[in-house]
N, C-alpha and C positions, 0 to 999 in steps of 0.2 A: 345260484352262485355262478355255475358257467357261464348262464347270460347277461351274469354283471361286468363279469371277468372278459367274456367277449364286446361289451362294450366299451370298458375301458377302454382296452387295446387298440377298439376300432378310434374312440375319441384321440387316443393318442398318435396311431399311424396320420389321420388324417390332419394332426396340426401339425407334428415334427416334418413329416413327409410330402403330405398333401398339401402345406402353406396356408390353413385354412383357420384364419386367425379365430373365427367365430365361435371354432371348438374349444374355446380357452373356458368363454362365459359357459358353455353346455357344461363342461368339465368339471367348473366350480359349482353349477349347481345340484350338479351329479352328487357332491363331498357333501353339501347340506341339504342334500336329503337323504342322506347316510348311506348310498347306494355303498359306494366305498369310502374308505379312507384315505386319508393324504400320503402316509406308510404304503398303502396299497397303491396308492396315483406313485409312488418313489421306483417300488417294483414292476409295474408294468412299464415305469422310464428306462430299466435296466441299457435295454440296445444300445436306445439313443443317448445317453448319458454316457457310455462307456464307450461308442463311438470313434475309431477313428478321425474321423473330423471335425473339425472345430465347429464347425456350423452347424452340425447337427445336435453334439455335445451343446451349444448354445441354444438350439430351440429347446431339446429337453430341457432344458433350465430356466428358459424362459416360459413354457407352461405352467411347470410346480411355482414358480414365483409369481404368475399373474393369478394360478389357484389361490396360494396364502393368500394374496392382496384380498379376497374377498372371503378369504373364509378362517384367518388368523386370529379370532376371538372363539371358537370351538377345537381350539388344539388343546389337548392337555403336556403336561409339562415333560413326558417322556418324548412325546412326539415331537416338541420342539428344541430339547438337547439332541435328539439324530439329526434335526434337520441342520441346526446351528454345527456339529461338526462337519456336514456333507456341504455347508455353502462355506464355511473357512474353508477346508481343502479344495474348492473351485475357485477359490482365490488365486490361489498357485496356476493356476491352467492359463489355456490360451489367454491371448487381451478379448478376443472378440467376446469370450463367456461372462468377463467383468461384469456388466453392463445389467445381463438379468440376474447376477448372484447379487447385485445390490440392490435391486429390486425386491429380489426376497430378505434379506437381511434387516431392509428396510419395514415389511412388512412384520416380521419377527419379533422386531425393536417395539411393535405395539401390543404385544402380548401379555396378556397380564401376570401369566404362569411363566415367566422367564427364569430360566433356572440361575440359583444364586452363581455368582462368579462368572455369570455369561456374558458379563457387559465387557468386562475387562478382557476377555479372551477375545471378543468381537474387534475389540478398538484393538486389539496390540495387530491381529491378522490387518485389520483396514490397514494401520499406518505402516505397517511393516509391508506388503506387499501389493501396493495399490498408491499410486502415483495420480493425486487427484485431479490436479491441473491438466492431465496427457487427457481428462474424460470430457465425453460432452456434455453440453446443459445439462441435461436430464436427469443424470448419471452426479452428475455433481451435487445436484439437487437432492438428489438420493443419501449422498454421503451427508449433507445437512441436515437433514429431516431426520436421520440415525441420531444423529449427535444429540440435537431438539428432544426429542422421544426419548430415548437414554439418562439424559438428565433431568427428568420429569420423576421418571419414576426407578431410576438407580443411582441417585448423588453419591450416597455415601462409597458406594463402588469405584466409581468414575474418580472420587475426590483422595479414592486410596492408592489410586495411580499416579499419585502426586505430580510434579512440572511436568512429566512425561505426556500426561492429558492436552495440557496445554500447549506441548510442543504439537504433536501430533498436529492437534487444530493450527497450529501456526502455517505449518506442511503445508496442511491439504487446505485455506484458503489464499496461502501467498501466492499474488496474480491474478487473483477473482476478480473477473469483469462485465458480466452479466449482472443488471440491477435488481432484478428474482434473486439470484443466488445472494448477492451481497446484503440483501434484508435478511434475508434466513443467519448466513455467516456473523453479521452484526449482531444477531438476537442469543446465536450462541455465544460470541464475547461479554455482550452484555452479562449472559447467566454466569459468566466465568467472574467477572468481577465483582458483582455483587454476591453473589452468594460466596463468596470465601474460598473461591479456588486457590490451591495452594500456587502462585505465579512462578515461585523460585528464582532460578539463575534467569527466565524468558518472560520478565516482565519488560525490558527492552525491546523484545520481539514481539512480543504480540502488542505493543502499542505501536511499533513500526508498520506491522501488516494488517491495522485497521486505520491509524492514524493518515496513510498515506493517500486515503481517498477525502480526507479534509484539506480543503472545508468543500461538501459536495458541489457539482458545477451538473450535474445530470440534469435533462429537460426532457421526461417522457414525450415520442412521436403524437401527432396526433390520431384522435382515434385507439390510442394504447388500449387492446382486449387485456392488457393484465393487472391494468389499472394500478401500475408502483406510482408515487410521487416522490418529487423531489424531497419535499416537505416533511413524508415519510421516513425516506432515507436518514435527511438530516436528523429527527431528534434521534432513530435510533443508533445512529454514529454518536450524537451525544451520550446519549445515555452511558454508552463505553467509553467514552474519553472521561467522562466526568463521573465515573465508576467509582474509580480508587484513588487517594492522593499518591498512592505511587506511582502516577504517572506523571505526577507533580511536575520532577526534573524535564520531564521530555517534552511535556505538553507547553507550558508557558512558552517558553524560547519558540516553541511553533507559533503560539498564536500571534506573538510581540511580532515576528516573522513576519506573518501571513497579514497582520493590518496594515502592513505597507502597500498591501494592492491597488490596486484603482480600482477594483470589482467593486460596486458596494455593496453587492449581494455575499460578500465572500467577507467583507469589511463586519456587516451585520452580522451573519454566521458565527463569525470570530469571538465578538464581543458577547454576543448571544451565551456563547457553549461558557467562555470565558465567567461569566455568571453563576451559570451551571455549576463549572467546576469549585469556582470559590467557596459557596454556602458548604461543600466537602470537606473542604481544608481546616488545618492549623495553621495558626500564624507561621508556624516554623516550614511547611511544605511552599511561604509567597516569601520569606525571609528575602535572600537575595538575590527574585529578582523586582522588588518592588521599585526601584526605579527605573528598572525600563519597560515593567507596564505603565509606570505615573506617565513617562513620558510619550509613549504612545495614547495613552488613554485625553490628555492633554491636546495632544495633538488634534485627534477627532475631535470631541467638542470646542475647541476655538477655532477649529478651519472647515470643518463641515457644511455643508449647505442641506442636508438632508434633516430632519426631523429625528427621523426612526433610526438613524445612527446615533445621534445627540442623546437622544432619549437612551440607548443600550450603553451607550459609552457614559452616561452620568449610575446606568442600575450597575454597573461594574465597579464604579467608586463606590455606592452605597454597602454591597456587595464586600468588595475588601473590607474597608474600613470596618463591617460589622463582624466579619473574622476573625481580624487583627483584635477587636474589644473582644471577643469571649474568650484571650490568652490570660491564663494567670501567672500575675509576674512573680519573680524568685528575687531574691535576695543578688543572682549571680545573673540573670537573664537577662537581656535586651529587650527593652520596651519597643516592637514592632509597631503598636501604634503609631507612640509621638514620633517613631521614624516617619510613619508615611503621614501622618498631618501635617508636619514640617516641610515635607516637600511640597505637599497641598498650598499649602502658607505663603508658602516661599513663589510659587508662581501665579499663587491667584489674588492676597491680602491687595498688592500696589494696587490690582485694575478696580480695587472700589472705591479708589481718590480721583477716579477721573469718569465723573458722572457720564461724560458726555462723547465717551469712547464706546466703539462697538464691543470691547473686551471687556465689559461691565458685567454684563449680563451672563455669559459661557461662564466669566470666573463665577459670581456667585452661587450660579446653579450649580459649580462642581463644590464649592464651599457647604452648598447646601446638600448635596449629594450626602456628603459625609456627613455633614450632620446630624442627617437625619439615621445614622444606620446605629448609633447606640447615645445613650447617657454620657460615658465616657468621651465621646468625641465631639456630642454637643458641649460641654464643658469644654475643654480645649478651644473651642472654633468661636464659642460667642465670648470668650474671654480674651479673643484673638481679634476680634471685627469689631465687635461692636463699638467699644470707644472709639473707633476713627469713624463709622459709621455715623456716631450720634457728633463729632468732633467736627465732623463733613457737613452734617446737615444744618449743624450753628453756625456753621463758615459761610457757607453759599447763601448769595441771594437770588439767583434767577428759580423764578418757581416752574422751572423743569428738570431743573438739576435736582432740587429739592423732593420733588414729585418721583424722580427716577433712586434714591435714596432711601426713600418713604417705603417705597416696591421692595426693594431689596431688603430693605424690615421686615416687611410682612411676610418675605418668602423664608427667611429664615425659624420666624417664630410658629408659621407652620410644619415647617421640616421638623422642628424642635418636637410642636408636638405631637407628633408622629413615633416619636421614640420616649416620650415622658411616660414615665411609669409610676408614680405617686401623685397623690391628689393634693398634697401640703406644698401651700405657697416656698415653705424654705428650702424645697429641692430644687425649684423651679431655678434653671441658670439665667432665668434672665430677672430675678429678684433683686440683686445687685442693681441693673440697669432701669427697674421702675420709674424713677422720680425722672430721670431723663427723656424717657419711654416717652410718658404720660405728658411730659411737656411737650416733646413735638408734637406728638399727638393735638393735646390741644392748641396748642399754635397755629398748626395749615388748617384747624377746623375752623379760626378766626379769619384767617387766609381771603380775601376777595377771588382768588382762583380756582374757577370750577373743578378740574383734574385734581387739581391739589385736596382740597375738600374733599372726593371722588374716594381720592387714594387713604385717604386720611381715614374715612369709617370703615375704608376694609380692616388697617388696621388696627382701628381698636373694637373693632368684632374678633378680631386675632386674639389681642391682647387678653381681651375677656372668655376667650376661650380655652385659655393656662388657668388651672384651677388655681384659684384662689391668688393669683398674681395681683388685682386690682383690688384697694380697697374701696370700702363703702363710700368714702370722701371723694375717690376718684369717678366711681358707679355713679354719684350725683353730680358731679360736675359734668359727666357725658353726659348724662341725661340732658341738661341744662344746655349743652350746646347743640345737641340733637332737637330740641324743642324750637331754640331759635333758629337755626337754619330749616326746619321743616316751617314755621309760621311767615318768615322774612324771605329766604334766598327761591328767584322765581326758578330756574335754571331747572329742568326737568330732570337730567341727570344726576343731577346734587340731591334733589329730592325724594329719587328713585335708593339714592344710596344709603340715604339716611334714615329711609322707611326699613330697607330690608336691614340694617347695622341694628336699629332700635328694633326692629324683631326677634334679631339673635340674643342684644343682652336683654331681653323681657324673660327669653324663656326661662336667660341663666340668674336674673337680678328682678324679680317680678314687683318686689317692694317700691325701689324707688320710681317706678314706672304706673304702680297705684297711690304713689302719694303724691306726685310732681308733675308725671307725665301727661295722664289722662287731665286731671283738674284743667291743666294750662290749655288742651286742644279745650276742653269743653268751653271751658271762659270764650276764647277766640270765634268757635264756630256761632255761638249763641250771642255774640256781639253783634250791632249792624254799622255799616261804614258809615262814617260822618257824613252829615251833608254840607256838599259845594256846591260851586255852582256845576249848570249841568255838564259840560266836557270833564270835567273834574268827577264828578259823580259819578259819571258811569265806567269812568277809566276805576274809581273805587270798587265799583260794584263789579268788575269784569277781576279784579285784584282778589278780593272778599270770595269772590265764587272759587276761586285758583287755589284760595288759602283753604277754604274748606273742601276739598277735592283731596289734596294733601291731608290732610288732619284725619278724613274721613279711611282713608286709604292705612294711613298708617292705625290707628285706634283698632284696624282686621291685622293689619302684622305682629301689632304686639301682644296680640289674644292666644295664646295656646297654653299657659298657664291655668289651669281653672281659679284661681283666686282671680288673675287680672279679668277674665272674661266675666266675673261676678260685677265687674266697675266698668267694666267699656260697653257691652250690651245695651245697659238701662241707658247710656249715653245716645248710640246709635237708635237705641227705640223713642228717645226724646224729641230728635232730629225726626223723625214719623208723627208723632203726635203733634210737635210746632208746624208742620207741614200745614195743617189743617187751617192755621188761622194764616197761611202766605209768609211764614219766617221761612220757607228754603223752595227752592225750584224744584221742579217738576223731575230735572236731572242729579240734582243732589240727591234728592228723595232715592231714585233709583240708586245711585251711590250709595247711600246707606245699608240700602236691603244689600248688594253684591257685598258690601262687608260683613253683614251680618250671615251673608254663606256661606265667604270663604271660612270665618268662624268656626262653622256647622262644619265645614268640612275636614279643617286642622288642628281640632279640639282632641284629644285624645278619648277613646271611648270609658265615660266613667259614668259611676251611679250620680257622684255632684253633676255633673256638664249634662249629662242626661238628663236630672230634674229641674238645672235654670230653662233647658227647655222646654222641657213639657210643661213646668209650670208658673214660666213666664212666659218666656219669648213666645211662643205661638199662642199661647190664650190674648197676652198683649198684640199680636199683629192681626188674629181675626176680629179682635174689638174693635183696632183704630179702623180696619176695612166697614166693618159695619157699621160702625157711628158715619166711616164716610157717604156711605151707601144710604144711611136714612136722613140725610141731610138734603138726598139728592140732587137736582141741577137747580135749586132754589139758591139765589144770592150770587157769589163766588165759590166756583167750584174748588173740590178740593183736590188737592194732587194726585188722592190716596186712588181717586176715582178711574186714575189712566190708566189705560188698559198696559203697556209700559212700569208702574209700580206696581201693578198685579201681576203680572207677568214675571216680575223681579223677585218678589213675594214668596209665589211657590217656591223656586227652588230651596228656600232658607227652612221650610216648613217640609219638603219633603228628603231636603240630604238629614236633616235633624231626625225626623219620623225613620228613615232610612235605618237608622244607628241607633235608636232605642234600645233597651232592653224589653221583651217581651212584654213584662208587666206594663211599664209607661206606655208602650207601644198598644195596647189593647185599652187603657185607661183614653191616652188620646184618640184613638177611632171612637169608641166609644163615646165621647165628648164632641165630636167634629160631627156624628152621625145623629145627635141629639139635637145640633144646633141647628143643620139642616130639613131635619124632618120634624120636628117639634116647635123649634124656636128655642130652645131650653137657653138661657144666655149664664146659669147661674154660675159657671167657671168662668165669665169672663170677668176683667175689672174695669173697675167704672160702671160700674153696669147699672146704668138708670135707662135700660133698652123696654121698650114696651114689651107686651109679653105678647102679641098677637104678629112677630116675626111668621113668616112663610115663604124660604128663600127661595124653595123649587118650584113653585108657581108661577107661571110665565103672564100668570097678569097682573103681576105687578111691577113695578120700574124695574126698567135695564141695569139701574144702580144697583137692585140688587142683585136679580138672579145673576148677572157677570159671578159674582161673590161664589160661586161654584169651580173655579177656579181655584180657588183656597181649597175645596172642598177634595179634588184630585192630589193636592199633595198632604192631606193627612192621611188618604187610607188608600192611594194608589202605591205608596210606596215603602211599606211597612213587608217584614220579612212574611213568607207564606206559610208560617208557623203560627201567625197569626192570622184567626178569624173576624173578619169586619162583622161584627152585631147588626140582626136587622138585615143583612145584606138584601134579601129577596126586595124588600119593601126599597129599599134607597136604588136600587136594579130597574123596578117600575116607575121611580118618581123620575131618576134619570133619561129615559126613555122617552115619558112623555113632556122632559124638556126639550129632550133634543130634536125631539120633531115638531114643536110646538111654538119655542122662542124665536122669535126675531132677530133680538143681537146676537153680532157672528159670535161677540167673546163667550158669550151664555151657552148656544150649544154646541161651538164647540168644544168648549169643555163638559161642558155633558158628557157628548157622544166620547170622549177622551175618560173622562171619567169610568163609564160603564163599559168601556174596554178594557181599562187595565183591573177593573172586577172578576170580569168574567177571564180575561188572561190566567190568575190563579186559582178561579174559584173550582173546584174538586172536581174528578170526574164523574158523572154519572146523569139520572134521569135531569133532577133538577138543574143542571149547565144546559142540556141539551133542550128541555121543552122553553130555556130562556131564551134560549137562540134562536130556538121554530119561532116563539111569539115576538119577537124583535122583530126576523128577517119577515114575518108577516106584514108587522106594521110599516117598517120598508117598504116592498115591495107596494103596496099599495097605494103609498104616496105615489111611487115612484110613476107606477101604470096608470095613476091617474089624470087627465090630460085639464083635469080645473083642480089640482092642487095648488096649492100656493106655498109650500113648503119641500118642490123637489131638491132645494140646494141642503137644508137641513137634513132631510132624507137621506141623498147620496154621501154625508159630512157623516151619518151616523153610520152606515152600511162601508163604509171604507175603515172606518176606525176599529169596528167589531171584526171585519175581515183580517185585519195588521194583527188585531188579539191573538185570533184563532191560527194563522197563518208561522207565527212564532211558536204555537205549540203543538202543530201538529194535529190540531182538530179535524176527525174527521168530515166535521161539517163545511169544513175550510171550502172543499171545491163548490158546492152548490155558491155561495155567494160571490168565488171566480166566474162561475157561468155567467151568474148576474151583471158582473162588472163586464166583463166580453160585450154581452150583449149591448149595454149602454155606450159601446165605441161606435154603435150604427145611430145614437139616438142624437137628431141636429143639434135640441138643445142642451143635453149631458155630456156629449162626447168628448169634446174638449176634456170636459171638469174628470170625468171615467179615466180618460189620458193622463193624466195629471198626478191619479190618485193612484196608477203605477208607482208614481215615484216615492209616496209618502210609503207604501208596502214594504218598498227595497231598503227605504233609508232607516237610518238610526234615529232615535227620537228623545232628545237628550233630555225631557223635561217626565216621560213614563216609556210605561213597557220597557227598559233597557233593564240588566243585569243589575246595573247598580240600584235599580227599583227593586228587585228582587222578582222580576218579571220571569215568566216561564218561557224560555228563550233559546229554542235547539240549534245545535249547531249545523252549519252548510244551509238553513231554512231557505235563503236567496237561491243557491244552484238549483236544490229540489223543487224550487215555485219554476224555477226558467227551465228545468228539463222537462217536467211536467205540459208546462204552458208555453213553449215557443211554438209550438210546431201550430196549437190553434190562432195564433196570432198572426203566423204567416198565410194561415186559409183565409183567416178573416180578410187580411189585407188583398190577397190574393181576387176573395170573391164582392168587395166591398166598390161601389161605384164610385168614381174618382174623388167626388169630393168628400167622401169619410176616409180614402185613402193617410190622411194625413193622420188621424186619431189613431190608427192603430200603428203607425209608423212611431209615433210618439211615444205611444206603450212601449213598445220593442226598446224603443233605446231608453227609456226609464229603467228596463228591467235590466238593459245588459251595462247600463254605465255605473248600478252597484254591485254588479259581480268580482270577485276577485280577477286580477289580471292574469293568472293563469288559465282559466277557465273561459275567460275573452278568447284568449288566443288562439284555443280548442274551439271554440263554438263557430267567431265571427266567419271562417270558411264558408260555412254552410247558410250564412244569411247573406253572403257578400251580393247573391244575384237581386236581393231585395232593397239593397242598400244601395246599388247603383241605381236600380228601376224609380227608387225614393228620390236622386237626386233630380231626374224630372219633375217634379211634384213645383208646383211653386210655394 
């Protein structure tokens, strides 16, 4: 004990006396490791604490308060009521002592054993005897960080101190000008307001002594270590301004005030907070002063040049006006709404009789503003507009005026339904305006003017978007006009509009679009253009192709219903099978399949749309391929044959396989792997195919085996939940297609094929001895200088490298080595260079995520951290004229790296990059 006792003392001599800050940290760690106690660290301060001199009386106190800071969660609760009376009564003492008693008090404040009533008696000493603006940063900070901490875990203490709390804080932040302290100060306001402090007689004052630094104008220096933002500051200044509606009175008059700046950044601010505060309010706290925010708010949107003002100064009208609707009116009350509609009205109703004013538009969009913020005010406002709007649009004939009319319909009827809250047409406020509606509507769709048309199916994609606003009579007569401007008007824009318009009401109207819509494109596409003479005729026949481009396009938009896709499918699959005898081009063809994808892709996932799949659409697309394929190059070829509609093909058969449900999904591999390895044809229709089919045989026609192409989107892209049947066997027949066939499309689909197998096929002995016997049969070709199949080789050996490369197989680097090496080889290096870039890149038709490929994240960085540095020997030690192949490489690998990781790396290649621009 004496020699704990004598160490103390010595710790303490040498920091009060000796200056020796270091002994602070020995000090505290002397207390937890229980040498002594904090009580015992009080008593051996005895001298210096009682001290004559202020300075030394302050070091004492500034030890015991840098011990707490680190050891005030092992005090018990007696220990820390001595200490709390002995830092009150250092209150009272010199000013120099201030500084480390809030330091400990501050420390104190985080105790969890704080004795009841300690807070109160803390705060009445702070505010009573400590003048917090006379302190510096630090010390300020101090006094914030108390308050913070205090109100965390003593409210109900703090909130029994009633106004008095909140004067206090009024005190000790009026003047605060440091942007550290002023976050901390904001944060305790904020707590003031929202949790229910009692404000009293100083809810004045303390809106005054936060309010005053609105609207913030701070710009952290650069480089700022303490990382405040502006940004920061601002919402948490909002946050307390837009607290309580008691600051109602004070606040408005500010901001009305303050949007008169030229700042726009203060202009913004304004309306911003103004927002904020609204959603708080009762109609009774914006009572009087709603028009002199209308008129500032007015002001900004019709004289603005900015956007993002425009845009805050329209969410403030939405804003009021949705506050103003949640008052319930009284028998004796003022309607605060129809006040501020009327002023609405009253400034913006003229500007939509003068289409061809720039005040057209600001007015609407504030018209529109409010209407869109409740039921109650869309009632009011299209009760208000619309007759002069539909009154305008019967009046005028230039079709821009009409066209800029049209616009202001459809922005309303959207704001409208933004606030509709029942699905029955009789709520609907614009039910009244229907028969009017629906005649302009069809009217500019009769219209010779492009824009006008344009404008015209936006809005009755509007219209039809109001539940049950449109009847069935009116649903076919769009239809009907959407028919003939998709079949007649050439106008690519017009076309464009009327495709996506007749998408939207398919989803909502599926009926009239399976009895009318579909029939009338089928009729057209399967008609042939009359014959004239020949300038005539082929100006037909360039017409005829334009029309079925359109028909074919729209027939994929209005597919996402599953009843309509049960009608449009067998159409687009018709358009496939006429292919065969020359009723549609080679490029239609390919049209067809991308509608039959995007289909596959916009279908929603069900057990119906799952089985027109599986047991149509892809048995019908491998049949028409196969009938094409044994027709061969005998006669006229058929379209089906292009490598182009094969090409097209997959994706429709692998986003479909993609989105299966397991069962279909295991039925279709199963069916695809049958049809390949057996010939099995008995799922297909039509089927009067011979039975001695063998499509993975490369000795027979290019017609067929290409047909392996199909073969990769039925079981390359099926979830990995599912097992391909057979796989080992269909592994080997792929294999030795891809080293075997001729045609490029044959293996490389193979070799694409047996990639994306082995990408998910499980880990263990069986993945790995498939890979030994692969990269065997590679290599071999490859080393051998009378093969005749080094391009298929190297096609196979890059594909199975991208597989394993995505997941992280171990076996991954020996086949890097391989590739390196072939950057020295005359006649591979090139193709070696090249095939960099297929590793790096995305591969939108397998192996990607949406295949359900096995697919690690960062695989790019960790292939280029791994292998730059061999790239740079090789090129380094490579004789000039292989210099190029491995230059190639390098920027294959580094032009799909993300750009942050460029920015990092290209340093360290730059001497190779210049050395490269010599090269020719």
């Amino acid at each position: 004990m004496a020699a704990d006792s004598a160490l103390l003392l010595s710790l303490v001599e040498e920091y009060v006396s000796g200056l020796q800050d270091s002994k602070a940290k020995d000090t505290a760690t002397a207390v937890k490791n229980g040498e002594f106690t904090v009580l015992q660290l009080v008593e051996a301060l005895g001298l210096s604490l009682t001290s004559s001199q202020p300075h030394t009386r302050a070091r004492g106190v500034q030890l015991l308060s840098e011990v707490l800071h680190e050891c005030y969660g092992g005090l018990t609760e007696k220990e820390v009521e001595v200490l709390l009376v002995f830092y009150e009564n250092r209150l009272k003492d010199h000013h120099v002592i201030t500084p480390p008693v809030l330091q400990g008090l501050r420390a104190l404040t985080k105790c969890a054993v704080l004795p009841p009533g300690s807070a109160v008696s803390m705060l009445r000493s702070l505010f009573q005897d400590v003048h917090v603006q006379s302190l510096m940063l630090t010390e300020r900070a101090y006094v914030y960080n108390m308050l913070i901490n205090l109100m965390a875990i003593r409210e109900a203490e703090l909130k029994g101190l009633g106004p008095d709390f909140v004067f206090g804080f009024v005190q000790s932040m009026d003047g605060e000008r440091d942007p550290r302290n002023l976050l901390l100060a904001f944060q305790i306001a904020k707590g003031i307001v929202l949790r229910g402090y009692d404000l009293g007689k100083f809810t004045e004052e303390l809106f005054e002594v936060t309010s005053c630094y609105f609207p913030i104008d701070f710009s952290p220096p650069p480089n700022d270590p303490h990382g405040i933002t502006r940004e920061e500051l601002i919402l948490t200044l909002r946050d307390v301004l837009a607290g309580t509606p008691r600051f109602a009175e004070f606040l408005l008059p500010l901001i009305i005030e303050k949007l008169d700046s030229d700042v726009q950044s203060a202009k913004l601010d304004s309306l911003q907070t103004l927002t904020a505060c609204v959603s708080q309010y009762e109609h009774k706290d914006l009572a009087e002063f709603l028009e002199g925010l209308w008129a500032s708010l007015r002001r900004e949107v019709f004289q603005t040049s900015s956007e993002k003002i425009e845009s805050a100064g329209l969410a403030v009208v939405t804003a009021i006006t949705s506050c103003l609707s949640r008052s319930v009116l009284n028998s004796d009350s003022e309607d605060s709404l129809s006040t501020f509609l009327e002023l609405v009205l009253k400034d913006c109703k003229h500007h939509l009789c003068e289409p061809d004013l720039k005040l057209v538009w600001p007015s609407a969009k504030l018209l529109q503003a409010a209407c869109s913020a409740s039921f109650r005010a869309s009632c009011v406002i299209t009760a208000a507009i619309m007759p002069s709007l539909i009154e305008q649009y019967t009046n005028r004939a230039q079709c821009s005026q009409r066209r800029t009319l049209l616009e202001v319909v459809q922005k309303f009827i959207q704001s409208v339904k933004t606030c509709q809250t029942s699905e029955s047409s009789e709520d609907s406020v614009f039910v009244a305006f229907r028969p009017s509606l629906c005649s302009m509507v069809f009217s500019a769709l009769t219209e010779t003017n492009s824009s006008l048309q344009v404008t015209a199916c936006s809005v009755l994609t509007s219209l039809a978007q109001q539940p049950g606003l449109l009847l069935d009579s009116d649903i076919e007569l769009a239809v009907d006009h959407l028919t003939r401007l998709l079949l007649t008007e050439q106008d690519h824009t017009v076309s464009v509009a009327v495709v996506e318009c007749a998408g939207a009401l398919a989803e909502l109207h599926p009926a009239a679009f399976i009895s009318n819509f579909i029939p009338r494109l089928k009729t057209e596409m399967f008609s042939q253009p009359r014959d004239q003479d020949n300038n005539r005729a082929e100006s037909e026949q360039l017409s005829h192709h334009a029309v079925r481009q359109r028909c074919l396009s729209a027939l994929a938009a209005v597919s996402i219903k599953p009843s309509v896709v049960q009608e449009s499918t067998p159409v687009l699959l018709q358009v496939l099978s006429a292919a065969h005898t020359g009723g549609f081009s080679v490029e239609e063809v390919v049209l067809a399949c991308r509608s039959l994808q995007r289909i596959a892709e916009q279908v929603p996932d069900s057990e119906e749309t799952g089985r027109c799949f599986h047991d149509v659409i892809i048995p019908r697309l491998l049949s028409l391929a196969l009938q094409a394929a044994l027709q061969g190059e005998d006669g006229d070829r058929s379209p089906l044959l292009e490598e182009a509609v094969l090409s097209a093909m997959v994706p429709i058969i692998s986003t479909s396989c993609s989105r299966l449900q397991p069962t279909l999904a295991l039925q279709t591999a199963s069916r695809a792997v049958s049809l390949f390895l057996d010939g099995d044809v008995s799922f297909l229709p039509d089927n009067s195919f011979p039975s001695n089919i063998q499509l993975l045989k490369q000795q027979h026609s290019w017609t067929q085996t290409q047909m392996v192409c199909l073969l990769v989107g039925c079981v390359c892209s099926l979830p990995r939940s599912v097992e391909v049947p057979r796989v080992d066997e269909l592994l080997s027949a792929l294999e030795e297609m891809s080293c075997s066939a001729l045609h490029p499309l044959s293996y490389t689909s193979a070799a694409k094929c047996l990639s994306g197998l082995l990408n998910k096929k499980p880990p263990g002995d069986s993945l790995d001895s498939r890979i030994h016997s692969t990269m065997k049969r590679v290599c071999r070709e490859l080393d051998s200088s009378s093969s005749s199949v080094h391009t298929q080789a190297f096609t196979l050996m890059i594909w199975v490298a991208k597989a394993l490369l995505l997941r992280y197989h171990p076996l991954f680097p020996a086949l890097t080595d391989k590739l390196f090496s072939l950057l020295d080889d005359a006649a591979l290096g090139p193709l070696a260079a090249d095939g960099f870039s297929l590793l790096m890149s995305d591969s939108p038709d397998i192996l990607n995520r949406g295949c359900h490929a096995d697919v690690r994240i960062m695989y790019r960085q960790r292939f280029f951290s791994e292998n730059s540095a061999k790239l740079v020997q090789g090129f380094n030690a490579a004789p000039q004229e292989k210099k190029p192949n491995f230059l190639k490489a390098l920027s294959n690998i580094v032009n799909k790296l993300p750009k942050q990781v460029q920015l990092t790396e290209l340093p360290a290649l730059l001497s190779l990059l210049l050395e490269a621009l010599l090269l020719s």
